[in-house]
C-alpha positions as a printed NumPy array, in Angstrom:
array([[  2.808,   5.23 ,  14.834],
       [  4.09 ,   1.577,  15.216],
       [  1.977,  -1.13 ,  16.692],
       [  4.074,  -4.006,  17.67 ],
       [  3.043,  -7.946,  19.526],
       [  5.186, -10.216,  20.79 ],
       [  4.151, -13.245,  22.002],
       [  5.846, -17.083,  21.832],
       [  4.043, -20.444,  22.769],
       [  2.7  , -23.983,  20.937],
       [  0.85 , -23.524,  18.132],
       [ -1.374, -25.832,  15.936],
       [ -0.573, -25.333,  12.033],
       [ -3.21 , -27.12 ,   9.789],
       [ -3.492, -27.18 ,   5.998],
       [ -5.961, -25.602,   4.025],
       [ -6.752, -26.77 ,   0.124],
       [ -6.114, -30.124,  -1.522],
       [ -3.223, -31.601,  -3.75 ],
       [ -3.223, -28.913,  -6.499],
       [ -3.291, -25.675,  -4.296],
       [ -2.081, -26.092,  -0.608],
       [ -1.49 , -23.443,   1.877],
       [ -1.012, -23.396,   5.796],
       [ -2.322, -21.814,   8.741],
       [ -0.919, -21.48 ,  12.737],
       [ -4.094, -21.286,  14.935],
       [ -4.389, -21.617,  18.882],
       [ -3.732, -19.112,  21.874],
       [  0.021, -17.875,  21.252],
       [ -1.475, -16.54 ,  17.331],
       [ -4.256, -15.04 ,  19.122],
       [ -2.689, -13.001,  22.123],
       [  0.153, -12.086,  19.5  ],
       [ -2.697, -10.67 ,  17.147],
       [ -4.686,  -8.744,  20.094],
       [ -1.191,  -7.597,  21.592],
       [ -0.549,  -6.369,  17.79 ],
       [ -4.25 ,  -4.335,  18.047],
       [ -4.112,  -3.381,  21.241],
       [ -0.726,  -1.556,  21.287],
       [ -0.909,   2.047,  21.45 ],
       [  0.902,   4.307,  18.664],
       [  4.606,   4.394,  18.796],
       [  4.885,   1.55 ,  21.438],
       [  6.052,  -2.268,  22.218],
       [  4.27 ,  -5.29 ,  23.509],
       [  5.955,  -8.498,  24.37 ],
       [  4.356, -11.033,  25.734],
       [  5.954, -14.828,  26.467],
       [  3.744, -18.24 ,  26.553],
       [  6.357, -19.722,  29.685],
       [  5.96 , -23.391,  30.367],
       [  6.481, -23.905,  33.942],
       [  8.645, -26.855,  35.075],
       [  7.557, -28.795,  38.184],
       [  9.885, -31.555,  38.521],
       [  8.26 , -33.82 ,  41.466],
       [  7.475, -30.772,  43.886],
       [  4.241, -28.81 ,  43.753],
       [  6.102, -25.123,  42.978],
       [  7.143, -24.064,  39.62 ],
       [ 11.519, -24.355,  40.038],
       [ 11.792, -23.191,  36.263],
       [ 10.551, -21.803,  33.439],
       [ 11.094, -22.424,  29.563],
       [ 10.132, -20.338,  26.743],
       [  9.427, -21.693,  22.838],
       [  9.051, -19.61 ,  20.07 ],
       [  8.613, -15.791,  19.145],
       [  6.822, -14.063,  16.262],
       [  7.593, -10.574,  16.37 ],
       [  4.593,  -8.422,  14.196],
       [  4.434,  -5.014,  13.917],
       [  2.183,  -2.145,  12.264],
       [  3.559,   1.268,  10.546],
       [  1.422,   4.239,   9.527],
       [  3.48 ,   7.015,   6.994],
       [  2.495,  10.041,   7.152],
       [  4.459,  10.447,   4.069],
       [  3.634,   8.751,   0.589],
       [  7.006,   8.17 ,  -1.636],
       [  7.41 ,   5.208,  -4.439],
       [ 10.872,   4.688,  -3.584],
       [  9.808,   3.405,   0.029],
       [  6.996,   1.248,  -1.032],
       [  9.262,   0.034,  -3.568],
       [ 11.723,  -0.955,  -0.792],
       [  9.874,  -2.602,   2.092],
       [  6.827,  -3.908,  -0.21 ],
       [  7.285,  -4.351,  -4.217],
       [ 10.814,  -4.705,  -4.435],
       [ 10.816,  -4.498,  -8.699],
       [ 11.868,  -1.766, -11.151],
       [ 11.724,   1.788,  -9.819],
       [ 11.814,   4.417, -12.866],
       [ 11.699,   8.554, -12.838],
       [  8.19 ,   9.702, -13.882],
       [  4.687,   9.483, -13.172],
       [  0.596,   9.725, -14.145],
       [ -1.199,  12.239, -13.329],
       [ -4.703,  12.92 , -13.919],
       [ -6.711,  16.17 , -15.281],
       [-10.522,  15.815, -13.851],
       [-12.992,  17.998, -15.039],
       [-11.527,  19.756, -17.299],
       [-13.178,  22.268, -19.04 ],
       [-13.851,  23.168, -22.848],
       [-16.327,  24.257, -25.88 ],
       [-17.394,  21.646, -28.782],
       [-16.563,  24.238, -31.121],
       [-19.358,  25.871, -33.058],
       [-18.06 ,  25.21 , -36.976],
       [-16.468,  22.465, -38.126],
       [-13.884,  20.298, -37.427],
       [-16.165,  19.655, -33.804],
       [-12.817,  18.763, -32.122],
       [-10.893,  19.721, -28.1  ],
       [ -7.746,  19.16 , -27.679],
       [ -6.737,  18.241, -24.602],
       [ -4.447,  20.65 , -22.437],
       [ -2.3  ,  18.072, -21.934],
       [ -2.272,  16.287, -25.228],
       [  1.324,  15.823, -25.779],
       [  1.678,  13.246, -22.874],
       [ -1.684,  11.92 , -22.758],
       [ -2.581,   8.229, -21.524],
       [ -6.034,   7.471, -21.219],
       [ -9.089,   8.783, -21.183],
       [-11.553,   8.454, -18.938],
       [-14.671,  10.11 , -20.207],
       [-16.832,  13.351, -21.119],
       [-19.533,  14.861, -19.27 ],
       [-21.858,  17.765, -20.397],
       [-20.866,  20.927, -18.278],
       [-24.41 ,  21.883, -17.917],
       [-25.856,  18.614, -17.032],
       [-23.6  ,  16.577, -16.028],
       [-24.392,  13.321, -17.792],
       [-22.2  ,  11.652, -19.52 ],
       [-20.806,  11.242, -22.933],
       [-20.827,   8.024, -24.837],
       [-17.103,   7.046, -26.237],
       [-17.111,   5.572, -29.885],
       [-14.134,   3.778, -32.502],
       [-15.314,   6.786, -34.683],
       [-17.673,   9.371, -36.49 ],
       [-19.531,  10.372, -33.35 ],
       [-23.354,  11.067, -33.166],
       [-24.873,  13.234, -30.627],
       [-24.014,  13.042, -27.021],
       [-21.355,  10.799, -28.61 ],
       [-17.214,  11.541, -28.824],
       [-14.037,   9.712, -30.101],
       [-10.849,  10.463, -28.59 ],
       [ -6.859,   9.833, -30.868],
       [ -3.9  ,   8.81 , -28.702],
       [ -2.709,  12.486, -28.318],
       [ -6.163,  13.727, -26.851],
       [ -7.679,  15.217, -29.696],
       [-11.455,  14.571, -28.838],
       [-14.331,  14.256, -32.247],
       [-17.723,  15.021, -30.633],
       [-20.83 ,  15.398, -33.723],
       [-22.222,  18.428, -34.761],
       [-25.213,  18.446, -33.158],
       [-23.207,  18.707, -30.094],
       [-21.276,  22.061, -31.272],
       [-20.949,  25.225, -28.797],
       [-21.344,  22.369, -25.906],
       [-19.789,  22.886, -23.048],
       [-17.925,  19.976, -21.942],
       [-15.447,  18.653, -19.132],
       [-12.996,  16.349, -20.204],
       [-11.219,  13.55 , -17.639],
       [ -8.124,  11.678, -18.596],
       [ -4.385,  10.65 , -17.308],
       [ -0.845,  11.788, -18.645],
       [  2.059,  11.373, -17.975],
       [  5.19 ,  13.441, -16.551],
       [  8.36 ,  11.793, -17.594],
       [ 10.953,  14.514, -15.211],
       [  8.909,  14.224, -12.439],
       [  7.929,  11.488,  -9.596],
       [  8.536,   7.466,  -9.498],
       [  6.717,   4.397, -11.203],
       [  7.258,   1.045,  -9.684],
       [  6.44 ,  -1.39 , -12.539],
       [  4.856,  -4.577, -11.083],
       [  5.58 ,  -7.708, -12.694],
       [  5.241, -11.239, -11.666],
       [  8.067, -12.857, -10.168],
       [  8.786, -16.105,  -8.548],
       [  7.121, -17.408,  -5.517],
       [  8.979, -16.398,  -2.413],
       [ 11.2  , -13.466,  -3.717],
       [ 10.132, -10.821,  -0.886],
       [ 12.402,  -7.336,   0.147],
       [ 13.825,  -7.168,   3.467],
       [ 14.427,  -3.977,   5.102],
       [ 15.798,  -3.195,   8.555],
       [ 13.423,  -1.291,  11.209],
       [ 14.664,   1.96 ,  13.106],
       [ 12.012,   3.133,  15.641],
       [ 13.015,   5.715,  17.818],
       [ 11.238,   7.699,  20.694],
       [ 12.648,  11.124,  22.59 ],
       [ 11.478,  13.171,  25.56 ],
       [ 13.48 ,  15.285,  27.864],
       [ 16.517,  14.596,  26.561],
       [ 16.012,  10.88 ,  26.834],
       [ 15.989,   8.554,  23.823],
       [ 14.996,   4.673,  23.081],
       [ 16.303,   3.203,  20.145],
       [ 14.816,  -0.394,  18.516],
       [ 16.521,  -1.833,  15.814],
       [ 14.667,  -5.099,  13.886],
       [ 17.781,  -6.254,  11.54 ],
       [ 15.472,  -8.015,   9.327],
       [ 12.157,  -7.425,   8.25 ],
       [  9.387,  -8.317,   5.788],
       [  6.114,  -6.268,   5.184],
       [  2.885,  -8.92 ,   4.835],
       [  0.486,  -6.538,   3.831],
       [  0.183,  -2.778,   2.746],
       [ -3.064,  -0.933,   3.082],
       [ -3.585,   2.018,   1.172],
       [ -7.059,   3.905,   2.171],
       [ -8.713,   5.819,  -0.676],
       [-11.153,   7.636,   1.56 ],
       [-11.6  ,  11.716,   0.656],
       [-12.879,  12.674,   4.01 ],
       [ -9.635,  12.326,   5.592],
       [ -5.797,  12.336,   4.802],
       [ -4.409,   9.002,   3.14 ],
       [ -2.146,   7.344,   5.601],
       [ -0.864,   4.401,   3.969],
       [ -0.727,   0.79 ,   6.3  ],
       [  2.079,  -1.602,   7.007],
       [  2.099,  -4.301,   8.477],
       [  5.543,  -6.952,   8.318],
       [  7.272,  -9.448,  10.764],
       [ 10.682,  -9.59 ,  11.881],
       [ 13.276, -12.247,  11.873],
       [ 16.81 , -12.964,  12.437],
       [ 19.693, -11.69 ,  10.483],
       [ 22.382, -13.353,   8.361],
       [ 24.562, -13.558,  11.516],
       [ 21.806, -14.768,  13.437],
       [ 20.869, -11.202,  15.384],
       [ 17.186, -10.354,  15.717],
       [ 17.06 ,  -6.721,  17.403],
       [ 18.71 ,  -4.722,  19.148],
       [ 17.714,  -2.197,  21.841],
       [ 19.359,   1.263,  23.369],
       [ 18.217,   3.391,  26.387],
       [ 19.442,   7.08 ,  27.497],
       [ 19.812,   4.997,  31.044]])
């Protein structure tokens, strides 16, 4: 779904810190109705809305109109979640082949002789840990440098987890990440300098009974990306960007069956 507001009109831009941090702000009516245009818009359709000034001349009827400017704002939900697109239209830094992946609750014995040690199933990529919990009570494990007391454990960089002999024959669950080198994307995010930003161009495209609407922004840039972490729904990552005009000076374009 795309949620898009147009709107064009005076605005009042004020500035907000002092000398050593500085930023600015456009407040008034055309930011507002642009904004509520933006929420109000229903999935997969376009508002536009123009502030016109009307021109009067010396007679009491408007004989023209004229128009300032446009901010063109727009909201995306993906249904689909792939690291080369958010790498595109957000990050826009270095995009490698691999990924981390994380083993929760995994379970496993303290075994009941020494050496008191797990390995973990995934030991030959793992990453980090991130704890132990008794199986049969569920409270946690407390994570030491070394030689672990009871309800105690140590954990080397290939996942071999120490746990103290009191604690042998316990049933435990283990959490940590690894990693899968053939598999997936990693965007690495590093700072960069102030105004670097990715530009993509916007397709949106609607179809019914054989009759299609094309609308092509040639140059956008995403302000903010919302990704949900709720687990009593599907994640459906949020975009929001604004579009501009093009190298040749072309905003958008539009194209109708009729």
């Amino acid at each position: 779904p795309i949620w898009i507001g147009i709107n064009s009109g005076q605005v009042v831009i004020h500035s907000i810190g002092n000398n050593l941090a500085m930023n600015y702000d456009a407040v008034g009516r055309t930011v507002h109705l642009a904004a509520r245009l933006e929420t109000l818009a229903e999935p997969d359709s376009i508002m536009m809305s123009a502030d016109l000034k009307p021109l009067y001349g010396s007679r009491q009827y408007a004989e023209a109109f004229a128009r300032g400017k446009v901010k063109i704002e727009g909201k995306a939900k993906l249904a689909r979640i792939n690291g080369r697109l958010f790498n595109d239209i957000f990050f826009g830094q270095t995009l490698s082949t691999g990924q981390t992946l994380t083993s929760l609750s995994e379970a496993a014995n303290v075994p009941a002789v020494t050496t008191f040690t797990v390995t973990a199933a995934n030991g030959s990529t793992f990453s980090t840990d991130l704890g132990v919990f008794y199986a049969t009570t569920g409270l946690p494990f407390t994570k030491v440098a070394s030689a672990p007391t009871v309800g105690q454990y140590s954990v080397s960089a290939v996942g071999v987890y120490t746990f103290a002999a009191a604690d042998a024959s316990a049933a435990v669950l283990l959490n940590y990440t690894y990693t899968a080198s053939a598999t997936g994307t990693t965007v690495t995010i590093a700072q960069v300098p102030m105004g670097q930003i990715p530009l993509f161009r916007g397709v949106f495209a609607t179809t019914l009974a054989g009759k299609t609407t094309y609308l092509t922004l040639n140059n956008c840039a995403s302000a903010k990306l919302n990704f949900a972490t709720k687990q009593d729904d599907w994640t459906i990552p949020e975009l929001d960007f604004e579009a501009s005009s093009d190298a040749a000076g072309n905003v958008m374009s539009w194209a109708f069956s009729e």
